[in-house]
MARDREN-672050 format. One record per atom (N, C-alpha, C): x, y, z. Coordinates in steps of 0.2 Angstrom, whole numbers, plus 5000, padded with zeros to 4 digits. Each point is the difference from the previous one (the first is absolute). Layout:
# residues N
XYZ;...
//
This chain:
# residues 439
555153565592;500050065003;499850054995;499650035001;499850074996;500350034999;499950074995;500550064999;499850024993;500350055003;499850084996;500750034997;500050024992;500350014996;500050085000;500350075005;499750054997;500350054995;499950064997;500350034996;499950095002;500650035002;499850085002;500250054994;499550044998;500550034995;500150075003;500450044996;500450055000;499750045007;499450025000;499850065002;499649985008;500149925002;500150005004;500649975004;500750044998;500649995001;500450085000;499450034998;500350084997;500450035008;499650005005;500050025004;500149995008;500550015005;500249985005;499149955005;499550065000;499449975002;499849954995;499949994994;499949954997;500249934999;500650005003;500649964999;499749965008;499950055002;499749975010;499549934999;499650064995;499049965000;500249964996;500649994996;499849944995;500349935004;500650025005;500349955003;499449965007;499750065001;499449985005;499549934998;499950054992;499549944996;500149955001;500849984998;500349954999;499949955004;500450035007;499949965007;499450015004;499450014996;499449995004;499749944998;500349954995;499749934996;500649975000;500349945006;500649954999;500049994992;499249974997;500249954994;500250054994;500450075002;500250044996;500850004999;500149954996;500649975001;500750004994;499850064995;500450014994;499750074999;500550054999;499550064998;500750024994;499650024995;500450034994;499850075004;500650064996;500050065000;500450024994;499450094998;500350044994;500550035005;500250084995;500650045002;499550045004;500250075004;499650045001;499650054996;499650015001;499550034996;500150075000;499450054997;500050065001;499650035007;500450045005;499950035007;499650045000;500050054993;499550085002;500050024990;499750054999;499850014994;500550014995;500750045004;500450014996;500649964999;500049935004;500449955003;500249974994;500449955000;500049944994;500049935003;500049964997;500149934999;500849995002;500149945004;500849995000;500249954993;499649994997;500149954995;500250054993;499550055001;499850074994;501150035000;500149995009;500650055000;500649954997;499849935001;500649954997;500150004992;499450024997;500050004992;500550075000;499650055003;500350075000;500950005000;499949975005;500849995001;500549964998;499749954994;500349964994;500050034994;499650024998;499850064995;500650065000;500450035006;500150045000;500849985000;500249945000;500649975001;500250014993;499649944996;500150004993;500150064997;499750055003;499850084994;500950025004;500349985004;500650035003;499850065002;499450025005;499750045002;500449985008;499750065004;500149995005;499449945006;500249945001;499449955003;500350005009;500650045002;500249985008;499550035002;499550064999;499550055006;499549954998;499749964995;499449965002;500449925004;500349974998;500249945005;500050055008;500350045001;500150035008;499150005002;499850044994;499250025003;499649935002;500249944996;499749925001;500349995007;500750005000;500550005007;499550025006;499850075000;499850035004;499349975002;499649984995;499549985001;499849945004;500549944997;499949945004;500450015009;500550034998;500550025008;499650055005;499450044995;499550015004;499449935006;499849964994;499749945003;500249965005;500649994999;500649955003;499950045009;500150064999;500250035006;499350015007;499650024995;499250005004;499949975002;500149924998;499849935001;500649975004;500350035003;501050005003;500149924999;500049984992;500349954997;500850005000;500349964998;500650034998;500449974991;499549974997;500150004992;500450074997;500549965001;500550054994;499850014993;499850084999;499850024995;500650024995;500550035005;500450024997;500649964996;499849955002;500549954995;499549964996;499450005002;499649984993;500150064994;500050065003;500050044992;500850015000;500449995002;500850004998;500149944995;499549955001;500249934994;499450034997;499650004999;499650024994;500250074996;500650055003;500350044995;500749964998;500249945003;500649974995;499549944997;499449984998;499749984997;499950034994;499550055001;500150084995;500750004996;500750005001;500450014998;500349954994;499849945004;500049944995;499749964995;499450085001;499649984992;499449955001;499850015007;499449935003;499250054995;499749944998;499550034997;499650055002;499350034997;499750045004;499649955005;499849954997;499349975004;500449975008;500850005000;500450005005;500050045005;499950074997;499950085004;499649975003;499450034996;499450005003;499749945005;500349954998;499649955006;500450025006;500550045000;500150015009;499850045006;499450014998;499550045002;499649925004;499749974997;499749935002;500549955006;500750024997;500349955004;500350035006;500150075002;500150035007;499650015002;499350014998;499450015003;499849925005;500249954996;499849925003;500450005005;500950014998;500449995007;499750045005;499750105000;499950025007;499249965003;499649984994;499549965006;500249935002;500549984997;500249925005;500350025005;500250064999;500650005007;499250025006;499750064998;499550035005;499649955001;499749964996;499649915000;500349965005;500849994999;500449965006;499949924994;499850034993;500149924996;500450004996;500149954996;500749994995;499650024993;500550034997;500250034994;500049974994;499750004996;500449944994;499750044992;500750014999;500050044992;499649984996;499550044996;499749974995;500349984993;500649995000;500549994994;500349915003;499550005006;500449925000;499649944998;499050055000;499749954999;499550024994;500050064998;499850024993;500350004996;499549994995;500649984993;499750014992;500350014996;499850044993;500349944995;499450004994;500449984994;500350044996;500249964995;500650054997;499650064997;499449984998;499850064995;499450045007;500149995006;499650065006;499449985002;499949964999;499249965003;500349955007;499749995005;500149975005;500049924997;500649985004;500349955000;499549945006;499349995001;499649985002;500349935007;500349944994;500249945002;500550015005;500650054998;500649995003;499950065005;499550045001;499950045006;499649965005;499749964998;499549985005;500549945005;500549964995;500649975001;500450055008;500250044997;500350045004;499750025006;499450025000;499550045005;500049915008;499849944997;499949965004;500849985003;500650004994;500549995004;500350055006;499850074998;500450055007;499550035003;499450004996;499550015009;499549965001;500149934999;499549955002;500149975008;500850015002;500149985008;500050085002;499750065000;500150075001;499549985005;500050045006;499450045002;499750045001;500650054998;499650074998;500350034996;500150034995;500550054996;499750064996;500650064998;499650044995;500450004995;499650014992;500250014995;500050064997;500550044997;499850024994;499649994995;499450044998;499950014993;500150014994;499650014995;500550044993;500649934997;500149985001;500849974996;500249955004;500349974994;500349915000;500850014996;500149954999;500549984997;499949984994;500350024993;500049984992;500649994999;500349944994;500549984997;500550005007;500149975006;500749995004;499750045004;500550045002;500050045007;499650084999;499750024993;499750054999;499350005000;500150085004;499350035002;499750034996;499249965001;499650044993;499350025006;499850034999;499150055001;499449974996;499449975006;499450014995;499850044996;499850024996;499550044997;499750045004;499649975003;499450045003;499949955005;499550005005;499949985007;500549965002;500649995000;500649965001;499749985010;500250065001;499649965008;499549945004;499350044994;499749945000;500249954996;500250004998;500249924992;500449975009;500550015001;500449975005;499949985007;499350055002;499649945006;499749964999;499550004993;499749944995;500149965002;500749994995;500549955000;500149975005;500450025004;500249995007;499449945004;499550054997;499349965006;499749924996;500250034993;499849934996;500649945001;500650024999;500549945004;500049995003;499850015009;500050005005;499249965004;499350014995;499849975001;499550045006;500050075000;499850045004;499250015001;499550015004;499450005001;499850084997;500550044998;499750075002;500750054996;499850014995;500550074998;499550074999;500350055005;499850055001;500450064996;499650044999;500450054995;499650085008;500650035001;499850055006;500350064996;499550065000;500350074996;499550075005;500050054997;499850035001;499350035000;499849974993;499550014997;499749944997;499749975002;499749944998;499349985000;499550035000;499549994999;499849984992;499449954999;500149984993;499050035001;500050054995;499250015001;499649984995;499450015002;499649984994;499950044993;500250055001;499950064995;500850045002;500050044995;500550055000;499850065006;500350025006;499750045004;500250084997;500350014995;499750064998;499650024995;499549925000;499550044995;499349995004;500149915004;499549995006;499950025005;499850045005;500250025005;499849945006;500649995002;499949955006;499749914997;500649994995;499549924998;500549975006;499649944999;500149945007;500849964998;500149985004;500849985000;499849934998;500549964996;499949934997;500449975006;499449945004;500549985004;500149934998;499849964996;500249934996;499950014993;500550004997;500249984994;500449954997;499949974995;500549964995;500350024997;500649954998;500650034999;499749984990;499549994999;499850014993;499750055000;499650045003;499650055003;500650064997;500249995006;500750055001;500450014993;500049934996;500650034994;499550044994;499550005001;499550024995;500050085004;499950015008;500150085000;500550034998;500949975000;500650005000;500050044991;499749974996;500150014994;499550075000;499550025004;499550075002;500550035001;500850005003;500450055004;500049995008;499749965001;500049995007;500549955003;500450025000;500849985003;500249955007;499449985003;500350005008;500749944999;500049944994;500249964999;500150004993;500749974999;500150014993;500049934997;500049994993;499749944997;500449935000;500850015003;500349945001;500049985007;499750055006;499849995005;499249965000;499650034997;499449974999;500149934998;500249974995;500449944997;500249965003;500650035004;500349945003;499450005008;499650035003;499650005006;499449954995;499850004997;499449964998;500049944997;500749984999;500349954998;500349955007;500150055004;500149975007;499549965003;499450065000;499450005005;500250035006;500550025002;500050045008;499950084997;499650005005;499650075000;500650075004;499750054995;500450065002;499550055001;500250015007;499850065004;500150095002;499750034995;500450074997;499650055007;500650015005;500050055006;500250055001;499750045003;500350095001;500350015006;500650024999;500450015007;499750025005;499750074997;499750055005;499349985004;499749954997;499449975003;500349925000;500549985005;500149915002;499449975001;499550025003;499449965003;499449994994;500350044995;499450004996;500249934992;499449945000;500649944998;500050014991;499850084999;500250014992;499649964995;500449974996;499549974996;500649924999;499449964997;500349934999;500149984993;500349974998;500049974993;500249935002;499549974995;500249945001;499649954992;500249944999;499849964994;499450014999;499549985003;499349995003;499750045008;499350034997;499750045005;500049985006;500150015008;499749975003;499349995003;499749945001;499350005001;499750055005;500350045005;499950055001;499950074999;500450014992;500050054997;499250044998;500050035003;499450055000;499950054993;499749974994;500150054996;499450004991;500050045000;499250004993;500749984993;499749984994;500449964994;500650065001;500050084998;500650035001;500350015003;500650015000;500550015005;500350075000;500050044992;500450055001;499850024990;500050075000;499650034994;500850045000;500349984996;500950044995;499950014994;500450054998;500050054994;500950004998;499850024993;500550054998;499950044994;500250064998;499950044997;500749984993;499650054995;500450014995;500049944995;499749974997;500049964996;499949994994;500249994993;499750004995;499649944996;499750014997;499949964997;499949994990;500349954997;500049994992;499649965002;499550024994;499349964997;500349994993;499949934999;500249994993;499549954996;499750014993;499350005000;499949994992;500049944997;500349944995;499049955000;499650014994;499549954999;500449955000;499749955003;500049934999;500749965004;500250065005;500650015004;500049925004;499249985002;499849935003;500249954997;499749994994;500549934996;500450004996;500550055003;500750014997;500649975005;500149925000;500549965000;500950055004;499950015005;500750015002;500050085000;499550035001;500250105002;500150015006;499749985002;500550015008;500750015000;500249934997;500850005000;500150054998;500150014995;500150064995;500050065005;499450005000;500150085005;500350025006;500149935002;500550025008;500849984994;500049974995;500549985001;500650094998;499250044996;500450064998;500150075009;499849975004;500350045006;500549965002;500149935000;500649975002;500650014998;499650024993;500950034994;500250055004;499650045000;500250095002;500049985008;500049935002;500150025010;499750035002;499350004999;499550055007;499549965000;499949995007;499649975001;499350005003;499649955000;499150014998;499949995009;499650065002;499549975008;499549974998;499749994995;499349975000;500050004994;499249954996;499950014996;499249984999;499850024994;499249984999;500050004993;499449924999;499950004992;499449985000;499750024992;499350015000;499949974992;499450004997;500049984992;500550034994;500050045002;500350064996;500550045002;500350005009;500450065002;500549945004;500750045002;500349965004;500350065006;499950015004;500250045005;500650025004;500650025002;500449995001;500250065006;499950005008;500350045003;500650005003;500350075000;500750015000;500050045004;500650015004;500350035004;500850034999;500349964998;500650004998;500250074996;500650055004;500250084997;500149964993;500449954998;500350004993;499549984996;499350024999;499649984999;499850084994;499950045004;500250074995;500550014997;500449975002;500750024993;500249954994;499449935002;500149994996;499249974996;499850054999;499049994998;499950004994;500650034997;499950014991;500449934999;500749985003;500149934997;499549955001;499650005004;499649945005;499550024994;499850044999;499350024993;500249974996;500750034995;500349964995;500149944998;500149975005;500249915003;499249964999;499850025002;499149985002;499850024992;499950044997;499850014993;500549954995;500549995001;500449944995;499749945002;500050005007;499549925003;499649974997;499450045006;499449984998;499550054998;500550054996;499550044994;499250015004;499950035007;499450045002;499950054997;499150035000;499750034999;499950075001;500250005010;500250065002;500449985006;500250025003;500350025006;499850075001;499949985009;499950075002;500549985007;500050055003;500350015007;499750055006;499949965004;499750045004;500150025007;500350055002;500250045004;499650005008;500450035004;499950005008;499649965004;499949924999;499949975002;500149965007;499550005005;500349965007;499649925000;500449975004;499849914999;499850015008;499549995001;499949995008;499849935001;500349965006;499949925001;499650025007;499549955001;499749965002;500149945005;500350025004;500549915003;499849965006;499649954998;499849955006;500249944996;500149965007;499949934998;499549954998;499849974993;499449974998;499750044997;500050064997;499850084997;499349954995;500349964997;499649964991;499549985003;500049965006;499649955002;499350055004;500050055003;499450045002;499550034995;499349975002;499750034995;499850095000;499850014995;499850075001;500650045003;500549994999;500750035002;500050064993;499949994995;500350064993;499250035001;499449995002;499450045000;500150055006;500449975007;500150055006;500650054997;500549984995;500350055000;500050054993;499749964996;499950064993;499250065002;499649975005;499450065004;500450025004;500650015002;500350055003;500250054997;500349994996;500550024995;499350044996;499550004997;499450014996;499950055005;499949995006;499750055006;500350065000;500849994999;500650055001;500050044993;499649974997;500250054993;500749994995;500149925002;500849994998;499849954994;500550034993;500049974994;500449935000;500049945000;500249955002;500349984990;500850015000;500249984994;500149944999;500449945004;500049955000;500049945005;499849974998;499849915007;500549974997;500649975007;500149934999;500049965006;499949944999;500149975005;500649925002;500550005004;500549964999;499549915002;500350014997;499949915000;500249965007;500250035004;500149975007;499550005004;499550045000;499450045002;500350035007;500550054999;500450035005;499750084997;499950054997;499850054999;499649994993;499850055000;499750074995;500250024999;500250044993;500350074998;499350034994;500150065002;499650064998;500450044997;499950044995;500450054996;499550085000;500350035002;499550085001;500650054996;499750064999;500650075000;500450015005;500650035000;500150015004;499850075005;499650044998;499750045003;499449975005;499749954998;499649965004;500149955006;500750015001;500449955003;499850015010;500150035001;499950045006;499149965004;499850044994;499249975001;499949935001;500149964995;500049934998;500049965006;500950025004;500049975005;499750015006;499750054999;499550025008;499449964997;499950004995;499249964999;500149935001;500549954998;500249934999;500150015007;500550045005;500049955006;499450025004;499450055000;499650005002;499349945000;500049994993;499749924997;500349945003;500849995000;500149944999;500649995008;500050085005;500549975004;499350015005;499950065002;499650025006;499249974999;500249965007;499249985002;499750025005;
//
């Protein structure tokens, strides 16, 4: 039997109407048979997170501030939910135990996941499905990385005979019976997972905003919506700032092979975009797939005769940013130059040790450092393999009047990267996605 792993986040939970459409969703596809949820989201511009108000309200405990008027204002918020929806999930004894929790010293990452875990009890109840804590089948090592072996252990034994249930996101269980918080995308990390032990045809990530474009739409006006990409594709934009999927989500889905399906609440009929290991043969699409940037970068040119048949400078050179902890985005070497871009803030504050370090080393000739630099990628699948691919894109770039300071190219044949000014940045990308997106 097929089935669908899905994941709601916050801001399609924010709100009584949205809490509707997302249950609709749900029940418009049987094989939608596990759905993770966040906490509620932000309602209107001046609103908060209910996750935002549990930090708040831990935070304010510890200070021996006053924390009873934010726990009530969360009170209020979900016993608002509860009531719309004429559930009847006792809210008030969920935050009567999470304030003798609070009292007993329960961590913060305890607070805060209680947001995740009221949120799952009111849509099991409004679903009419069972419930099952994410602290029964998530789980942490000691040192905060996902416990992979003994989650997926756990996922097959309490919802392999399930037929339908909801989970919390964000948080598992570390060291016994203590609650700890992902980092970051914790929701998705959790339907992942879920959909990877269970052996699911289909993990959907559903939000508000979810379009993945070919270009950035406030510099391209109206680029085309990616509707097939890989999840190699993808980790390459992910590192551009393009977010839809976070890297141990990527990871564990491409090491799976089940594809994940990133949908907009607001538009159900519209099927979003696909990721998956491998394009399908019916993916419609020229080598690029999407033209990403980032701004701000430096770059140290370090610049030593006979720098090529000198036995181990590489090393040397990283190993003196490794001392001082900052680390390298890129690099470029030449007969005589060895190039090193950064991004890293502690990078400024520590420019004179990292010069010092390097003159004790390998005694260079000069160093320079070069200022407000953008890295724009290039991303398709097969990039190396197209001929006349760096002739279509350096005549673009020549066309536009743009100074091109550096080429690299990954060894995957997954992108291009181009180095310009940062002033030039804006341009650059309207020139690349009109050469290499639009046909």
């Amino acid at each position: 039997m097929s089935f669908i792993v899905s994941k709601f986040g916050g801001m399609s939970l924010a709100e009584i109407d949205s809490i509707k459409i997302t249950a609709e969703i749900i029940k418009s596809d049987p094989s939608r048979r596990f759905v993770v949820v966040s906490a509620p989201g932000i309602r209107s511009g001046d609103d908060m997170r209910v996750t935002d108000m549990f930090y708040i309200c831990h935070s304010r405990y510890l200070n021996r501030e006053n924390f009873i008027e934010m726990l009530d204002k969360i009170e209020e918020r979900f016993n608002g939910i509860v009531e719309e929806l004429g559930l009847t999930t006792d809210i008030h004894y969920e935050m009567s135990d999470l304030k003798k929790n609070l009292f007993l010293g329960r961590t913060n990452d305890y607070i805060v996941s209680r947001g995740e875990y009221i949120m799952a009890k009111i849509m099991a109840e409004f679903l009419g499905w069972k419930f099952v804590d994410a602290a029964e089948i998530i789980f942490f090592n000691k040192e905060g990385t996902l416990n992979t072996e003994k989650t997926i252990a756990a996922i097959k034994q309490v919802l392999g005979n399930v037929d339908h249930a909801v989970i919390p996101g964000f948080y598992g269980t570390v060291s016994g019976a203590n609650i700890k918080t992902f980092e970051r995308g914790g929701g998705d990390v959790t339907g992942a997972v879920i959909a990877l032990a269970l052996g699911a045809d289909m993990f959907e990530k559903w939000a508000e905003t979810t379009e993945i474009f070919s270009a950035d739409p406030s510099i391209v006006e109206n680029p085309s919506i990616i509707r097939n990409i890989t999840y190699s594709e993808l980790r390459e934009l992910t590192y551009m700032g393009i977010r839809m999927l976070y890297d141990d989500v990527i990871l564990l889905m491409e090491n799976s092979g089940i594809p994940t399906s990133i949908r907009n609440i607001h538009h159900p009929d519209d099927r979003g975009t696909l990721v998956t290991k491998e394009l399908p043969p019916d993916a419609v699409r020229d080598v690029a797939a999407c033209i990403a940037g980032r701004r701000n970068f430096k770059v140290m040119h370090i610049r030593k005769f006979g720098m090529n048949r000198t036995v181990g400078i590489g090393q040397k050179v990283f190993g003196v940013f490794t001392k001082l902890n900052i680390s390298c985005e890129h690099y470029l070497s030449g007969i005589y130059q060895f190039s090193i871009v950064v991004k890293n803030p502690m990078f400024d504050l520590k420019r004179a040790e990292i010069i010092k370090e390097l003159q004790e080393t390998i005694n260079p000739e000069e160093i320079e450092i070069q200022k407000d630099l953008s890295i724009i990628a290039v991303v398709g699948q097969g990039m190396g393999t197209v001929k006349g691919i760096f002739a279509k894109m350096f005549d673009a770039l020549a066309a536009a009047k743009i100074k091109v300071r550096l080429i690299e190219q990954g060894g995957d044949d997954l992108n291009i990267l181009v180095g310009v000014y940062d002033e030039d940045f804006d341009e650059a990308v309207k020139a690349l996605y009109k050469a290499m997106i639009v046909q």
